[in-house]
C-alpha positions in Angstrom: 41.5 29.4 -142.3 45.3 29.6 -141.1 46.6 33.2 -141.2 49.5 32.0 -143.1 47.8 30.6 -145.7 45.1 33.7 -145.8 48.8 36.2 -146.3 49.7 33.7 -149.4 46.7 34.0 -150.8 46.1 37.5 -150.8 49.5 38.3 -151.7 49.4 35.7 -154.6 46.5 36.8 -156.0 47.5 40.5 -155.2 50.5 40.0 -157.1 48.3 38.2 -160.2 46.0 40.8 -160.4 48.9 43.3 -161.1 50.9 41.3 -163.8 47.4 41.2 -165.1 46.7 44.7 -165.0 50.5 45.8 -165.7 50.3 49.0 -165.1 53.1 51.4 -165.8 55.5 51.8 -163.0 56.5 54.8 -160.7 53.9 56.4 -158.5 50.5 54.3 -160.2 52.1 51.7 -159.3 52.9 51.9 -155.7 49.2 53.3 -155.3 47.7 50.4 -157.4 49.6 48.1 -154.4 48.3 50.1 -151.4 44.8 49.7 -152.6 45.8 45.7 -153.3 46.7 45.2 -149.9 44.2 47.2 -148.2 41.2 45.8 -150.1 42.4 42.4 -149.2 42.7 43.3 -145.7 39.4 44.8 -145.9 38.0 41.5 -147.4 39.4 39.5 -144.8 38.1 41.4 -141.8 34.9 40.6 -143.7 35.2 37.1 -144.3 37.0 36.3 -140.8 34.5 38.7 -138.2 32.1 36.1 -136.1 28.8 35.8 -137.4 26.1 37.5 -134.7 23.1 34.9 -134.7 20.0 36.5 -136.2 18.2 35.8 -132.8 20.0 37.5 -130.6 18.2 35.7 -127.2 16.5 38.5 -125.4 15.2 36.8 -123.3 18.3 34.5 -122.2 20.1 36.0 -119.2 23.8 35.1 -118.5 24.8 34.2 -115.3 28.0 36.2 -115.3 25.6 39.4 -116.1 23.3 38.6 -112.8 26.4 37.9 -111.1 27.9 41.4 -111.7 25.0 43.0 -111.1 24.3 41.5 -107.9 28.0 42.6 -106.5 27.3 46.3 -108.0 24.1 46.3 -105.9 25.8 44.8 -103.1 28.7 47.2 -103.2 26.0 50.6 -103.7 23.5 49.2 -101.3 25.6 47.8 -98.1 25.8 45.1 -96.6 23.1 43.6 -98.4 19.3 42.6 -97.9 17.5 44.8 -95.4 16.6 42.8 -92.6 13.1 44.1 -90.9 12.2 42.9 -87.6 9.2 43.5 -86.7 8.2 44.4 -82.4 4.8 43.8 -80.9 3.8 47.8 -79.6 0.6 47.1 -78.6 -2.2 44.6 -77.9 -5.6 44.6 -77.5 -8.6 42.4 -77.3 -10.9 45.0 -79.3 -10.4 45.2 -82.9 -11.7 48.9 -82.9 -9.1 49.8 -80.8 -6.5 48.0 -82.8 -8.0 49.8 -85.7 -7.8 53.4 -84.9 -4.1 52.8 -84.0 -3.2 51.6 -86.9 -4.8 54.7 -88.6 -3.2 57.2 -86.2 0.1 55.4 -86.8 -0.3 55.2 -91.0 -1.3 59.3 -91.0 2.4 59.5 -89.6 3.8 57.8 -92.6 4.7 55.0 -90.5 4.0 51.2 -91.5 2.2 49.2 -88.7 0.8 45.5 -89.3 -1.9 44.1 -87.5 -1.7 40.2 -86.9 -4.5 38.7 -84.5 -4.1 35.3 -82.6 -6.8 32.5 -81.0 -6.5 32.8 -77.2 -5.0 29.6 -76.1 -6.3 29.0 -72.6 -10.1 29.2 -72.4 -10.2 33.0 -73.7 -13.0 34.4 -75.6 -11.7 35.7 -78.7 -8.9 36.3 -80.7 -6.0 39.3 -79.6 -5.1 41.7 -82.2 -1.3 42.8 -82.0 0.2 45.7 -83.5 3.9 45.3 -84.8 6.3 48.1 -86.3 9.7 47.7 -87.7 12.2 48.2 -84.9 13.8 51.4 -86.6 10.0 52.7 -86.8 9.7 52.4 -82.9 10.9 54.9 -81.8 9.3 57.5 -83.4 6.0 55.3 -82.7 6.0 55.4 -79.1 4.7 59.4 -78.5 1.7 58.5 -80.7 1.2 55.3 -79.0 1.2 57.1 -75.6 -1.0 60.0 -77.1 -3.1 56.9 -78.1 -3.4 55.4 -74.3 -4.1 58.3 -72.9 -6.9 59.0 -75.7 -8.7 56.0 -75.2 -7.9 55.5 -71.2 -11.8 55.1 -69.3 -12.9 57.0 -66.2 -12.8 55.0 -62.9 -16.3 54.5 -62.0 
C-alpha cells in the first residue's frame, strides 16, 4: 500500500475514533492522540515488516556469502592455496630400505611419500622413490645422510 494513502487512513480513522470517543479536552485529550498515532504506527510496522518464509533454507548457500568468505580467507591466509612440490630425496631398488627411511624420516614429524615405478629398460623390478615437500628438505637431508651412512656395506 502507498504511504500516502496508509497516512490518510490512519489519520482518518484516528480522527473517527476520537469524535467517537469525545473525550473531554485539555491534557486527556492530547494523550488520547499520542497513543492514536503511535498505535497506528505500531500497527503499520506490523502490517508492512517482510514476511520471513517459515523455511528458512539451511541448506541453501548464497553465492555472495562463499564469495566473502573466500576473500576473508584469502586476505588472513596469503596469497592463497599452498602450493606443495614435492623433490625426489632418495631412491632405491629395495623396498626395505625405502621403508626404514620413511620411518626415520616420520619419527621427525616430517611427511615423506613413497611412490615406486616399473623399470623401463629391461630392469628387474620396480624403484621405490622417496619425495618430501621442498620446505621439508632441508631439515631432511642430516637424517638422510645419517641414513646412508647407516645402511652403507663393507667393501669385501
Amino acid at each position: 500500500m502507498k504511504l500516502w494513502l496508509r497516512l490518510a487512513l490512519y489519520v482518518g480513522g484516528g480522527g473517527l475514533i476520537i469524535t467517537w470517543i469525545d473525550p473531554p479536552g485539555g491534557f486527556t485529550r492530547s494523550v488520547l492522540i499520542l497513543v492514536v498515532i503511535v498505535g497506528a504506527a505500531y500497527c503499520d510496522l506490523w502490517l508492512s515488516r517482510p514476511r520471513q518464509p517459515k523455511w528458512q533454507g539451511q541448506n541453501v548457500i548464497s553465492l555472495t556469502s562463499v564469495r566473502r568468505s573466500r576473500k576473508r580467507r584469502q586476505a588472513s591466509g596469503g596469497s592463497g592455496r599452498e602450493r606443495r612440490v614435492l623433490q625426489t630425496v632418495y631412491s632405491s631398488g629395495y623396498h626395505q630400505e625405502v621403508d626404514e627411511l620413511l620411518g626415520l624420516l616420520r619419527a621427525e614429524g616430517l611427511n615423506p611419500i613413497m611412490v615406486s615405478q616399473n623399470r623401463s629398460r629391461g630392469g628387474h623390478g620396480p624403484i621405490y622413490d622417496v619425495r618430501l615437500p621442498e620446505k621439508e628438505v632441508a631439515k631432511a637431508k642430516p637424517l638422510i645422510q645419517f641414513f646412508l651412512v647407516k645402511t652403507a656395506k663393507r667393501p669385501s
